[in-house]
TORGUMAR-543178 format. One record per atom (N, C-alpha, C): residue in three letters; x, y, z. Coordinates in steps of 0.05 Angstrom, whole numbers, padded with zeros to 5 digits, always signed. Layout:
# residues N
ALAXYZ
...
END
This chain:
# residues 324
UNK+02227+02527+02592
UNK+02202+02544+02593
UNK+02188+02542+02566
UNK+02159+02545+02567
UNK+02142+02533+02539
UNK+02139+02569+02526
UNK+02153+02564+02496
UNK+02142+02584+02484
UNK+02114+02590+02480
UNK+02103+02607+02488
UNK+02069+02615+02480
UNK+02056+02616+02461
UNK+02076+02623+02438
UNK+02069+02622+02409
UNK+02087+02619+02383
UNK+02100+02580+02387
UNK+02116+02575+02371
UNK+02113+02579+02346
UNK+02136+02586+02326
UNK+02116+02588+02292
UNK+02123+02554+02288
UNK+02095+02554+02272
UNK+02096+02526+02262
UNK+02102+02520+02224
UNK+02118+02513+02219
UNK+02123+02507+02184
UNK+02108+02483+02171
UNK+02087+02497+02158
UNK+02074+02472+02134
UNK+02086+02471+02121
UNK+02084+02438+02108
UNK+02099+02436+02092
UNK+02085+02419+02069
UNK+02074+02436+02048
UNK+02056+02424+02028
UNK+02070+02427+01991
UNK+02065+02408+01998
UNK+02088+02400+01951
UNK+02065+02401+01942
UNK+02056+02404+01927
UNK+02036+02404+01895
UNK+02040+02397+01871
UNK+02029+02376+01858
UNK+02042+02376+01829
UNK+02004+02365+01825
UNK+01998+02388+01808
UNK+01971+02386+01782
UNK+01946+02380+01810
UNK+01952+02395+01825
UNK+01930+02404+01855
UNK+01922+02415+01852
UNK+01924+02438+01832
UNK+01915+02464+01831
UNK+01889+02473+01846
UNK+01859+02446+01831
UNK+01839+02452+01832
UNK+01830+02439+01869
UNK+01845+02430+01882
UNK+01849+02420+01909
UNK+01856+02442+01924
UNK+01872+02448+01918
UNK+01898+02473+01934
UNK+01888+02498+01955
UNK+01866+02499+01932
UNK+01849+02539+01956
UNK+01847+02517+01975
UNK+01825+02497+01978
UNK+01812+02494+02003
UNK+01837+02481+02018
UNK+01856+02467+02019
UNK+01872+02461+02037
UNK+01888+02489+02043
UNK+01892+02508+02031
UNK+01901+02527+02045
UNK+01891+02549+02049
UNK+01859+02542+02057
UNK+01841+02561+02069
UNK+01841+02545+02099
UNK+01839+02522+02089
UNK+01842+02509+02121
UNK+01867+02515+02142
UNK+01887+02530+02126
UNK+01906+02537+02150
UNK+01898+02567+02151
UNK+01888+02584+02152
UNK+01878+02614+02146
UNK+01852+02614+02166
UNK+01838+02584+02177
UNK+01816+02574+02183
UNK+01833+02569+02213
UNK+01849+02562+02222
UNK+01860+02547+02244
UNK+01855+02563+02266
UNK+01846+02563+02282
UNK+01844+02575+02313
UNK+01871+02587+02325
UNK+01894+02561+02310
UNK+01928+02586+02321
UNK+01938+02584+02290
UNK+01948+02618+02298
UNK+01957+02630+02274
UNK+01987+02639+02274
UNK+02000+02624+02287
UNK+02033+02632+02287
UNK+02042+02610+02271
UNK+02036+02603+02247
UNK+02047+02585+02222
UNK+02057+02604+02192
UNK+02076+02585+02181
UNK+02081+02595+02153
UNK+02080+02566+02134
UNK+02062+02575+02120
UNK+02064+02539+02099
UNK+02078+02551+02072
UNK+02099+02532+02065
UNK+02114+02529+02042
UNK+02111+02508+02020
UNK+02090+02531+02008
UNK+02072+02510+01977
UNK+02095+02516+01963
UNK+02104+02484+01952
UNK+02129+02480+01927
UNK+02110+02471+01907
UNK+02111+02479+01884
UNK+02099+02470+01856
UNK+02109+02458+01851
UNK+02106+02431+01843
UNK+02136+02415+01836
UNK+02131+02415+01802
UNK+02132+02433+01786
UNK+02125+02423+01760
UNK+02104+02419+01753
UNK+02086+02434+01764
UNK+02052+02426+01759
UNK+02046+02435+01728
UNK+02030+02422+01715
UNK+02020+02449+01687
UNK+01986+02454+01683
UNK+01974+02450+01717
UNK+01951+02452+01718
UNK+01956+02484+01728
UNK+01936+02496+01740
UNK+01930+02523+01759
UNK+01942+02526+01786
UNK+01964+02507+01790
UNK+01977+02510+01824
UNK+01988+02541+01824
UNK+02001+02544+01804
UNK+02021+02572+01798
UNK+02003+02591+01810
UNK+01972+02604+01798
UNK+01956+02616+01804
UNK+01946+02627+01834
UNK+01935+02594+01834
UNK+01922+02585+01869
UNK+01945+02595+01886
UNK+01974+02579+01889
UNK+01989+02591+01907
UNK+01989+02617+01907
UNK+02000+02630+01880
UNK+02007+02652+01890
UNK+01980+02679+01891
UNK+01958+02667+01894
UNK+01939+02690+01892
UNK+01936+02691+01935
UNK+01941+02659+01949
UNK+01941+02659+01978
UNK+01969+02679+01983
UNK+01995+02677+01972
UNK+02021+02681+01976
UNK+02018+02724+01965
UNK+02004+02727+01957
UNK+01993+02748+01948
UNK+01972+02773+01976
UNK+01959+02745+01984
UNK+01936+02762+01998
UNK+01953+02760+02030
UNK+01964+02739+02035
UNK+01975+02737+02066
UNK+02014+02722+02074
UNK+02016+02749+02082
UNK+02058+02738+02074
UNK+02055+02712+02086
UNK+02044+02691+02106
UNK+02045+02671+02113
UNK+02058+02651+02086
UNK+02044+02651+02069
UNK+02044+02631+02057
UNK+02073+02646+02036
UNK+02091+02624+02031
UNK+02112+02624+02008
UNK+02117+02601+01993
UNK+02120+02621+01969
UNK+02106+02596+01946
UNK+02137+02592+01930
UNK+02143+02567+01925
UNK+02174+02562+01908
UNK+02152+02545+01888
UNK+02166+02548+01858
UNK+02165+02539+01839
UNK+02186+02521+01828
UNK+02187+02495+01824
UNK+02213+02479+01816
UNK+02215+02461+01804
UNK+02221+02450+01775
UNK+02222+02427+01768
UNK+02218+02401+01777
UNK+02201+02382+01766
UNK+02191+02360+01778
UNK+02214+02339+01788
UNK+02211+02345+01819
UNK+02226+02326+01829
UNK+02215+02297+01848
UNK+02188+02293+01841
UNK+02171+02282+01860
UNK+02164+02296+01890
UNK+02145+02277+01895
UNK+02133+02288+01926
UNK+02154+02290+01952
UNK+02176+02269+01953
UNK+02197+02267+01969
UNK+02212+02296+01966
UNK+02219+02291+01943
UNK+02244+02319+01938
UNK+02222+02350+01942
UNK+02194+02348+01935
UNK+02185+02378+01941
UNK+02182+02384+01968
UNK+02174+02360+01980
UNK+02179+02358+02004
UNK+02203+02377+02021
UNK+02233+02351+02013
UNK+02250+02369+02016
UNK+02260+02391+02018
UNK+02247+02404+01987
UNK+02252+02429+01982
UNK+02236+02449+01998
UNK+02219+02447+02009
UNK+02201+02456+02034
UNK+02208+02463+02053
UNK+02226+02438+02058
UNK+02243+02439+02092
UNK+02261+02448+02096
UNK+02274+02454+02077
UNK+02306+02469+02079
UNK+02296+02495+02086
UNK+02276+02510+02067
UNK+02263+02536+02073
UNK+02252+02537+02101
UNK+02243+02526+02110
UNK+02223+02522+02143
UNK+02239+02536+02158
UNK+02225+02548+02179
UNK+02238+02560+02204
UNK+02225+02554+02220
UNK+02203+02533+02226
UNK+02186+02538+02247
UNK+02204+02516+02261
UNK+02193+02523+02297
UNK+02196+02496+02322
UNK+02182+02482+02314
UNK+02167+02475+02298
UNK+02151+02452+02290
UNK+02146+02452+02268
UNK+02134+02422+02259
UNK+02136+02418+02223
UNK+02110+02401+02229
UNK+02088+02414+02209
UNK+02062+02395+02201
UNK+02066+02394+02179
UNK+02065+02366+02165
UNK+02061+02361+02135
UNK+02029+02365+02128
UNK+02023+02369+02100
UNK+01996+02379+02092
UNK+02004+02379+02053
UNK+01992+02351+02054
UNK+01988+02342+02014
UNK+01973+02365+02009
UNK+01970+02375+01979
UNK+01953+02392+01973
UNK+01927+02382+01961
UNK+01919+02353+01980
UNK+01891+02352+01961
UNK+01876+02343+01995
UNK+01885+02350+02015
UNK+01878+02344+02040
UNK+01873+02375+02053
UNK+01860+02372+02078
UNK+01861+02391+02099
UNK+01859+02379+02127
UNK+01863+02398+02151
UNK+01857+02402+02172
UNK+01843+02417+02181
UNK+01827+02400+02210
UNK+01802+02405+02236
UNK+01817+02435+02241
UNK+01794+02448+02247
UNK+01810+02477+02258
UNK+01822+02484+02277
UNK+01823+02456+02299
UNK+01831+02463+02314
UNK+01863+02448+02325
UNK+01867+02444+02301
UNK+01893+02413+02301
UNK+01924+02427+02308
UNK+01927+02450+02294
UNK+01955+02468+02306
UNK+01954+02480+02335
UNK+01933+02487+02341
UNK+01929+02501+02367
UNK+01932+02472+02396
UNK+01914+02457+02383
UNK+01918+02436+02412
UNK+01951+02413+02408
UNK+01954+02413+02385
UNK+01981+02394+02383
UNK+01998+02412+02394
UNK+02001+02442+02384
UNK+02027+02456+02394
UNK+02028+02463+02426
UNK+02002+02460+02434
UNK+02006+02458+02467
UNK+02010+02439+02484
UNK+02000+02407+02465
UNK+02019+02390+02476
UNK+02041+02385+02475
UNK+02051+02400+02450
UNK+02090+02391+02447
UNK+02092+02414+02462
UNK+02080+02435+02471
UNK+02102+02456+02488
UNK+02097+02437+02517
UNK+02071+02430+02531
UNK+02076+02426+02557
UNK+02082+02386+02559
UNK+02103+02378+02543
UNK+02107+02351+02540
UNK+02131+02354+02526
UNK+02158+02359+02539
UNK+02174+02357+02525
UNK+02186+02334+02512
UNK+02179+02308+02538
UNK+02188+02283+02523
UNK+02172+02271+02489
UNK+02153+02280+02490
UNK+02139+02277+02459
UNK+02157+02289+02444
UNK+02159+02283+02423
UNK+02178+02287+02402
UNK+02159+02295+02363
UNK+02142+02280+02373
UNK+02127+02269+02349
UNK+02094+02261+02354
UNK+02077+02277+02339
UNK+02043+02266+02339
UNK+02042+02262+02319
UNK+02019+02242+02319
UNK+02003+02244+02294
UNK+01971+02229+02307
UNK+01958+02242+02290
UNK+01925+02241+02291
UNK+01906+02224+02276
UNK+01884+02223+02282
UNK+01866+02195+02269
UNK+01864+02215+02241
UNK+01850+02207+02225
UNK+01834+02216+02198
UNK+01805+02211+02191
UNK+01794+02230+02175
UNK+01766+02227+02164
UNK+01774+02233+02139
UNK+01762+02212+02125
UNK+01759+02205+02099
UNK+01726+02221+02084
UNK+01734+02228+02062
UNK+01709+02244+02049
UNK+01709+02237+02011
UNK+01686+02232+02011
UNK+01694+02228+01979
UNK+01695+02257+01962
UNK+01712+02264+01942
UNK+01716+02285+01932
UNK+01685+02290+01914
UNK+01671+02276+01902
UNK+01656+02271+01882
UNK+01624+02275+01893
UNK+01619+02267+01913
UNK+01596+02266+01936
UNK+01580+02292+01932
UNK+01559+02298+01925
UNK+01546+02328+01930
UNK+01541+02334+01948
UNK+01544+02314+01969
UNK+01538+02324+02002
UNK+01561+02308+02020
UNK+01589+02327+02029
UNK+01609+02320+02046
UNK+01602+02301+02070
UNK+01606+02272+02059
UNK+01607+02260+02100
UNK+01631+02260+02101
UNK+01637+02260+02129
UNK+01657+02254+02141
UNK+01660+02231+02155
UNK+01677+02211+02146
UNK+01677+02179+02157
UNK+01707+02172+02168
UNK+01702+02164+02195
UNK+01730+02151+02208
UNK+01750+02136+02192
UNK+01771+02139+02185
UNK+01788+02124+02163
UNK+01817+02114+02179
UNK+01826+02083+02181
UNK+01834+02079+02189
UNK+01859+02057+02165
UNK+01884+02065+02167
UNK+01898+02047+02139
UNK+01895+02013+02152
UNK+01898+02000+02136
UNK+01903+01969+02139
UNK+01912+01958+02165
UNK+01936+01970+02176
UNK+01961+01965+02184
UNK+01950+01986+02216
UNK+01931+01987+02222
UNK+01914+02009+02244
UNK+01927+01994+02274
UNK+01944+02014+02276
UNK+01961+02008+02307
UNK+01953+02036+02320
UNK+01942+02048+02335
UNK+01955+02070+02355
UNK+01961+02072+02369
UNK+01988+02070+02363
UNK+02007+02070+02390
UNK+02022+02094+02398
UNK+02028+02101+02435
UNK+02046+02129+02436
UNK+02065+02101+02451
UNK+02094+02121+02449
UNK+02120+02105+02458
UNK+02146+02117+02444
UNK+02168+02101+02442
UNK+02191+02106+02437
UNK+02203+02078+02431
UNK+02216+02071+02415
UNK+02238+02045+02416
UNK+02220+02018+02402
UNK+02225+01998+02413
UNK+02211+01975+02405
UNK+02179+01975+02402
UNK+02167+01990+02422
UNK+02147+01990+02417
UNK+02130+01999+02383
UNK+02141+02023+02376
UNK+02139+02042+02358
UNK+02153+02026+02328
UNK+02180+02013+02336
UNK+02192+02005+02303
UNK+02171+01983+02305
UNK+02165+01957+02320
UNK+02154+01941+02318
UNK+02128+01945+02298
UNK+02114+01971+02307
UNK+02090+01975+02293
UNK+02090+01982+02263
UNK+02115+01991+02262
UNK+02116+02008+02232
UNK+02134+01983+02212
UNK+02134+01960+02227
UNK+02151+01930+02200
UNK+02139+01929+02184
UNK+02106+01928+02186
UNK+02094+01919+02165
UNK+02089+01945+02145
UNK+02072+01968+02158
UNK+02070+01991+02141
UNK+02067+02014+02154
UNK+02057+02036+02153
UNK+02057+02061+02158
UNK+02015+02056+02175
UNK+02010+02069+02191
UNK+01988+02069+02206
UNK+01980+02095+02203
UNK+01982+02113+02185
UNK+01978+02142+02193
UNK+01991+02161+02169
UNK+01969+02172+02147
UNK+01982+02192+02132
UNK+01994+02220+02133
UNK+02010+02229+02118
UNK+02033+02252+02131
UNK+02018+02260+02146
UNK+01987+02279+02130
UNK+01980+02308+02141
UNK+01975+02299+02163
UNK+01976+02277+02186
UNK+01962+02268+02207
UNK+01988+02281+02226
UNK+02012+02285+02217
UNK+02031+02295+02234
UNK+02049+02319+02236
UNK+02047+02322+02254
UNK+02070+02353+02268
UNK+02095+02346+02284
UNK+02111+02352+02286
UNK+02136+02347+02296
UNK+02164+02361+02307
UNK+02173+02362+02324
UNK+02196+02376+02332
UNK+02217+02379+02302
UNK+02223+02400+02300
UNK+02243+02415+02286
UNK+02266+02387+02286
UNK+02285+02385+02315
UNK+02300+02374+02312
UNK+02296+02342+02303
UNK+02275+02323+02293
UNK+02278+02305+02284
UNK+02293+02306+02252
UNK+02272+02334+02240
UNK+02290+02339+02211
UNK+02322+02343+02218
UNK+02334+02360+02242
UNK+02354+02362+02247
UNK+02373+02341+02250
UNK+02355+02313+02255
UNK+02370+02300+02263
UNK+02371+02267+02235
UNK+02354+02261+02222
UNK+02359+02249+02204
UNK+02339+02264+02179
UNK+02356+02280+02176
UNK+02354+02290+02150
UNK+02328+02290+02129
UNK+02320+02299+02105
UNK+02297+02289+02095
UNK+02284+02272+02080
UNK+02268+02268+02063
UNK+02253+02242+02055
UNK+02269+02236+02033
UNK+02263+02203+02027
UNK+02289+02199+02012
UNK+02270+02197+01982
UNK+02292+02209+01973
UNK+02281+02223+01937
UNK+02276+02197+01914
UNK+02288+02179+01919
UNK+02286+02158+01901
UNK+02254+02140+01909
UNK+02247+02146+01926
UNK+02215+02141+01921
UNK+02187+02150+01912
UNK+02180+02134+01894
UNK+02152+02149+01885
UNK+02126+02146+01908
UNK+02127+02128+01929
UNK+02103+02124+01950
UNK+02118+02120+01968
UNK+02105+02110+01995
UNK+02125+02103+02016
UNK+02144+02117+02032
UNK+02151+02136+02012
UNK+02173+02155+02036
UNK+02164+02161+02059
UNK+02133+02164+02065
UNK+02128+02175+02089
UNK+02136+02144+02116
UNK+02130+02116+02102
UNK+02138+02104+02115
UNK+02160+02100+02133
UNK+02184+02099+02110
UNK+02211+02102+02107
UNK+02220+02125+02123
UNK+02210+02153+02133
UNK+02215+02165+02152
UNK+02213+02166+02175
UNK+02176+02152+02173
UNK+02175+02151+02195
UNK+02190+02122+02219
UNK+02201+02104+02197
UNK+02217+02077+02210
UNK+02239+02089+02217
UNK+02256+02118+02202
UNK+02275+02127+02211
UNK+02275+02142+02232
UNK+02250+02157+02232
UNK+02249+02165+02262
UNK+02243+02147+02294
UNK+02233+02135+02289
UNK+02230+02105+02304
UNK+02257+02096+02318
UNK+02268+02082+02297
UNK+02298+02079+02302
UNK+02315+02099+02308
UNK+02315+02119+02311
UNK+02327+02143+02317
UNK+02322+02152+02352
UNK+02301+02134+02355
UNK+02294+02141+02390
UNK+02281+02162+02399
UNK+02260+02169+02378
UNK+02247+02199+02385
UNK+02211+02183+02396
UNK+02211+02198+02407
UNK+02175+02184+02418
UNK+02151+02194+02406
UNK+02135+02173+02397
UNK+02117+02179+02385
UNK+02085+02189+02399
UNK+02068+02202+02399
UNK+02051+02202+02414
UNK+02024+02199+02389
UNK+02008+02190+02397
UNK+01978+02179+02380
UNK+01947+02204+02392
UNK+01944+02220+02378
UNK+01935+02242+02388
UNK+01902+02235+02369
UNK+01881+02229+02388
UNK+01853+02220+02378
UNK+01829+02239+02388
UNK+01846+02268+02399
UNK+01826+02291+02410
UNK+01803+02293+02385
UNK+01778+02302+02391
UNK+01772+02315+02371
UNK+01784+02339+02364
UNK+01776+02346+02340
UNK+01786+02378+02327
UNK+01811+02370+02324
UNK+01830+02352+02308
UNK+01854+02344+02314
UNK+01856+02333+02286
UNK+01834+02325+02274
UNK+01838+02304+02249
UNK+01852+02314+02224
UNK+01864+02301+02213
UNK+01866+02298+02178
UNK+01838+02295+02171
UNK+01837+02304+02149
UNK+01817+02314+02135
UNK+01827+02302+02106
UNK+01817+02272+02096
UNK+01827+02261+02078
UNK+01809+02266+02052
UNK+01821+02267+02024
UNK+01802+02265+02000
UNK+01804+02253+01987
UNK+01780+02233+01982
UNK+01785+02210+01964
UNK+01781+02217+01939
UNK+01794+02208+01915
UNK+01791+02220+01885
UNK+01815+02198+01877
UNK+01804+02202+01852
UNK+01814+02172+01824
UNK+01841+02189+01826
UNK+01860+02204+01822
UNK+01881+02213+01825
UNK+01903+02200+01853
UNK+01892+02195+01869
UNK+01906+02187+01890
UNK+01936+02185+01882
UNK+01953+02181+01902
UNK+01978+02165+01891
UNK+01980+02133+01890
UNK+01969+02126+01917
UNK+01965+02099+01920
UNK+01950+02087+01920
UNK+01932+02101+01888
UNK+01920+02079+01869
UNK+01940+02068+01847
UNK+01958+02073+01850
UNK+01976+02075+01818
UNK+01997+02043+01824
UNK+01973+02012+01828
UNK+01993+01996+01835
UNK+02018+01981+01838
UNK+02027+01975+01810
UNK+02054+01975+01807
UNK+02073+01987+01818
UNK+02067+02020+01823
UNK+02095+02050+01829
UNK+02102+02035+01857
UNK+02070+02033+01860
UNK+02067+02024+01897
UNK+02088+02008+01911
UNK+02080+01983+01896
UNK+02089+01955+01903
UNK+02121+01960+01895
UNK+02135+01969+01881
UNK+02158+01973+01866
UNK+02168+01996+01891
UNK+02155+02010+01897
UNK+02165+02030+01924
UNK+02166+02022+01952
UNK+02154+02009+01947
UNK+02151+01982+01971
UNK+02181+01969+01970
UNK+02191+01966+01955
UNK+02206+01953+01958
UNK+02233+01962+01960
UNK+02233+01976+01949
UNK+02259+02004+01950
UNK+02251+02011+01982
UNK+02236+02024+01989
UNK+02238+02028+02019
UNK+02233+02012+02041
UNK+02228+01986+02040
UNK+02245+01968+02053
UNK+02267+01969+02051
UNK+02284+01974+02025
UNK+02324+01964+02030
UNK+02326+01994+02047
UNK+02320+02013+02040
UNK+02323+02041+02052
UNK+02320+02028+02082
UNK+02300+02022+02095
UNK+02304+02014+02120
UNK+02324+01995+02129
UNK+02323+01974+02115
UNK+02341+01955+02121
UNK+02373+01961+02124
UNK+02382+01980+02095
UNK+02406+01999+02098
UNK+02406+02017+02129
UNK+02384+02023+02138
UNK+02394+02043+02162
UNK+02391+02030+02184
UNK+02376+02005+02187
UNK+02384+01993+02213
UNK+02407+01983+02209
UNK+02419+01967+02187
UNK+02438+01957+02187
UNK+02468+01984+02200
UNK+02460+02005+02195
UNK+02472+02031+02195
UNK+02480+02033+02234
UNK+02451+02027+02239
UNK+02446+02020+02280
UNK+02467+02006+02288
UNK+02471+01987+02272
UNK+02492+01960+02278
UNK+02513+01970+02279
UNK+02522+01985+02247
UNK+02550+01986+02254
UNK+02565+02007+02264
UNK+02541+02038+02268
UNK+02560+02058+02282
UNK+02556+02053+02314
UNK+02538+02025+02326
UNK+02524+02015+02350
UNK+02510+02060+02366
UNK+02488+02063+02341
UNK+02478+02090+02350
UNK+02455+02075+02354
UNK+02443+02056+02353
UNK+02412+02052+02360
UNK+02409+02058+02387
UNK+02382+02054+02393
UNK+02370+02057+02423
UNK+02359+02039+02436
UNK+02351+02021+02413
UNK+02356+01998+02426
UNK+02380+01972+02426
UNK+02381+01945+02437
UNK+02400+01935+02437
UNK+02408+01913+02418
UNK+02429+01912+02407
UNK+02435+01895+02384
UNK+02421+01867+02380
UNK+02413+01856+02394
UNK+02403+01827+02395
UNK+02379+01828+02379
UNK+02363+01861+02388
UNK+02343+01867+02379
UNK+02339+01872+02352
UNK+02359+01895+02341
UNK+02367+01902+02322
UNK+02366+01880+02302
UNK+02383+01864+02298
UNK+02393+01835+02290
UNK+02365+01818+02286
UNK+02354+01821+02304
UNK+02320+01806+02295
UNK+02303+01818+02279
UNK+02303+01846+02280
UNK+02283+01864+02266
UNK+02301+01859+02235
UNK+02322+01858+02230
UNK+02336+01857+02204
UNK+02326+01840+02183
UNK+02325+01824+02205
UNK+02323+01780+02199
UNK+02298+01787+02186
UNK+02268+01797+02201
UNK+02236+01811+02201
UNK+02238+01824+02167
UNK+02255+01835+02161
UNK+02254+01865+02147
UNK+02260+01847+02120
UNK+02288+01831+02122
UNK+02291+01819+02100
UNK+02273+01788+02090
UNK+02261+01784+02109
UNK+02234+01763+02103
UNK+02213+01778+02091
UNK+02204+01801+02094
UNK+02185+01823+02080
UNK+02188+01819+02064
UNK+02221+01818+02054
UNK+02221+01844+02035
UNK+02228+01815+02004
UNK+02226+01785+02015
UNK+02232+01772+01997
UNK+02207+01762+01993
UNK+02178+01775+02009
UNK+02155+01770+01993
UNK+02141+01785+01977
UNK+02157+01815+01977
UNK+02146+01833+01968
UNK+02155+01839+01941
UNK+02181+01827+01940
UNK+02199+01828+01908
UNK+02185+01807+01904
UNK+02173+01785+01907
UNK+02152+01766+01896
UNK+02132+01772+01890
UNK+02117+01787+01904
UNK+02085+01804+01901
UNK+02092+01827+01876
UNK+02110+01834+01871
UNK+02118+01856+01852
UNK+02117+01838+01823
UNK+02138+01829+01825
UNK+02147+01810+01801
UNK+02127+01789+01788
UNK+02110+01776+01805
UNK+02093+01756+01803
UNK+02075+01774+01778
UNK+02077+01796+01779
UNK+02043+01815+01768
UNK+02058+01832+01750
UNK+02080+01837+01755
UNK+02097+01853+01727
UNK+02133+01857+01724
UNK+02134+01838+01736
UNK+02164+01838+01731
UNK+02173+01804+01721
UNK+02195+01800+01734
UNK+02207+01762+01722
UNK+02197+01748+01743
UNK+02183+01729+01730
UNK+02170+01711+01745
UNK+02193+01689+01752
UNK+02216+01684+01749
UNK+02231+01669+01757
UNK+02232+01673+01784
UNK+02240+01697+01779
UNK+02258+01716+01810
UNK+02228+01707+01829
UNK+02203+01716+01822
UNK+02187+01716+01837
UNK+02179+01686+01850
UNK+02187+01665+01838
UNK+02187+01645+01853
UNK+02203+01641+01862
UNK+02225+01652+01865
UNK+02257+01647+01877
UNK+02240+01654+01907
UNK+02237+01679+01902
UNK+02220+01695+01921
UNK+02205+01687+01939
UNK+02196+01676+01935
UNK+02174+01668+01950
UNK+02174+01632+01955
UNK+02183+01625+01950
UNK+02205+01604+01964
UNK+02222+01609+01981
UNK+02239+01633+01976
UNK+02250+01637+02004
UNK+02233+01653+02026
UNK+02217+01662+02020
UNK+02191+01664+02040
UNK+02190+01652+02052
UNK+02173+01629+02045
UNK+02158+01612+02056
UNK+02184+01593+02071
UNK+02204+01586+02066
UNK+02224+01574+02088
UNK+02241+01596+02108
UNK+02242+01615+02106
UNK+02248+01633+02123
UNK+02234+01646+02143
UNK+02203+01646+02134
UNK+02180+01651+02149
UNK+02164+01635+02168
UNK+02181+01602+02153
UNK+02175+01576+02167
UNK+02139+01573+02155
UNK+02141+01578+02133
UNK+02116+01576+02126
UNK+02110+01562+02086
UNK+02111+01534+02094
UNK+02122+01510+02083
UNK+02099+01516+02057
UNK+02066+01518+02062
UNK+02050+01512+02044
UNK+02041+01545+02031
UNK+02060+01560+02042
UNK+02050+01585+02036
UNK+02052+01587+01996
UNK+02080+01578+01988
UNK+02067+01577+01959
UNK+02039+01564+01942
UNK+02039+01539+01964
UNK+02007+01530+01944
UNK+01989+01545+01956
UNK+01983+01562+01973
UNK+01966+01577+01982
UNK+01966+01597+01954
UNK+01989+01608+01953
UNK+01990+01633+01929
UNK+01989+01628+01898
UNK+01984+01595+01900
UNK+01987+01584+01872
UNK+01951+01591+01862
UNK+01948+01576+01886
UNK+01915+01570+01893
UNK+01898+01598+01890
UNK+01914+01623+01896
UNK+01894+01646+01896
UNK+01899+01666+01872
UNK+01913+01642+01863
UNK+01918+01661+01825
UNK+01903+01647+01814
UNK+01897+01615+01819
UNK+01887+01603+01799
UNK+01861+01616+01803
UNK+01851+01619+01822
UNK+01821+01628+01833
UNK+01818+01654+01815
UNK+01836+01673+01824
UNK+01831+01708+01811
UNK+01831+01702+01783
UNK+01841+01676+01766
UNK+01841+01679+01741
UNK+01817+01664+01724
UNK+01812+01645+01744
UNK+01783+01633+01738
UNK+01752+01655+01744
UNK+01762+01673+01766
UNK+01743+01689+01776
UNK+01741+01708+01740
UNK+01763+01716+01733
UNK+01760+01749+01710
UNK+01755+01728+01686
UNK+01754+01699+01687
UNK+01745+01682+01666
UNK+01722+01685+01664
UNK+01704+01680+01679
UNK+01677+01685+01682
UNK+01662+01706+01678
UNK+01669+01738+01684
UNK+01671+01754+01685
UNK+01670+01750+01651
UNK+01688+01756+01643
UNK+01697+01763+01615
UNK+01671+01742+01595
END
């Protein structure tokens, strides 16, 4: 039977948001359903978060505010979710918001759709800086929307993530069931969860209603402008994945079937020997990075792919020659 009015748990970390913070959590105070509690963690901010939270945490019990030494975005995360009580979990960065009407129509599809497990929604992109707010369709690189469960769903998420947190809400029991974001990453974790939920056999659904969107803000702060952390997190959560399918294999808990498994591995570790190349090539040992990328290119079956990459350095370096 569908509860009528599940509580739903935000779950928003902050570190030096401060001046971001009111309006994303006016936008839940703004929502059309109001049976939520969002859990703003400060992770160590030494801007005005302290303030902002607790002047919302002040005016309406909804909101509860933890203060905690900087553990990154993964671990405030964490620290969020242990506190949570809701049947459902929407993530929400503190320099983002949500359509007003994005809790009220998602929580009525997870009540009358029990096989859904998991949404997430398109995004509008806005520049922070703009004296006049547009709102523009924003779609990441890697732009799949797909609903499903199993092959369909890991297949999409090999290369990258199609969809940022605040874009998603989710059954309680997925946290219940693989645990939370893994702390040793500075970017990416959202990937890395969401491959674990994938492999875990929970179904994804791709929700493009209006009134449904992320509400994105672009500003020089981003995280994933900060290239190197990126590329270097990139790569750590690839082995994170690779460790837990490998994990499918050997307690045989996947959902799908080993032959499968065993191919996606083969997929994951070809990534992941161009990506320790793409890292290294630009700031790490360039030995390793042609080790790298040599075994690329014969594992990928893709023979001329180094003089391709020889060829597009020599270019980028003749290009900032000119330039300069």
């Amino acid at each position: 039977m569908a509860d009528s009015n599940p509580l739903v748990s935000i779950i928003t970390p902050c570190y030096n948001y401060g001046r971001y913070l009111g309006e994303t959590l006016q936008s839940l105070i703004n929502q059309t359903y109001q049976n939520w509690e969002c859990i703003v963690v400060n992770d160590g901010s030494s801007d005005n978060t302290e303030e902002v939270a607790n002047a919302f945490a002040r005016s309406d019990n909804r909101f509860i505010y933890i203060s905690q030494s900087n553990k990154g975005l993964p671990g405030a995360r964490n620290t969020a979710l242990a506190r949570s009580a809701g049947k459902y979990i929407q993530l929400l960065d503190a320099d983002d918001f949500l359509e007003v009407d994005k809790l009220r129509l998602q929580v009525e599809l997870l009540e009358a759709n029990k096989s859904i497990d998991f949404v997430y929604s398109e995004m509008l992109i806005f520049s922070s800086e703009a004296k006049e707010r547009v709102f523009l369709l924003f779609k990441l690189p890697n732009d799949l929307g797909v609903s499903g469960r199993n092959e369909l769903v890991i297949n999409a998420l090999i290369i990258d993530t199609f969809f940022l947190p605040g874009c998603v809400i989710f059954r309680r029991l997925i946290y219940e069931t693989i645990g939370g974001f893994n702390e040793t990453l500075y970017g990416l974790e959202d990937w890395e969860y969401w491959s674990r939920t994938a492999l875990s056999g929970f179904y994804f659904h791709f929700d493009d209603r209006p009134g449904t969107h992320l509400l994105v803000r672009d500003h020089d702060s981003n995280m994933s402008k900060v290239r190197d952390k990126m590329l270097l997190s990139r790569i750590v959560a690839r082995n994170s994945i690779i460790d837990f399918i490998a994990l499918c294999i050997t307690c045989d808990s996947s959902f799908v079937n080993n032959s499968y498994i065993t191919k996606l591995l083969s997929m994951h570790r070809i990534l992941l020997s161009k990506e320790i190349y793409e890292y290294n090539i630009h700031y790490g040992d360039k030995v390793l990075a042609i080790k790298e990328l040599i075994k690329y290119s014969i594992k990928s079956r893709k023979p001329f792919y180094p003089i391709y990459k020889v060829i597009r350095i020599i270019q980028s370096r003749l290009f900032k020659s000119d330039i300069n």
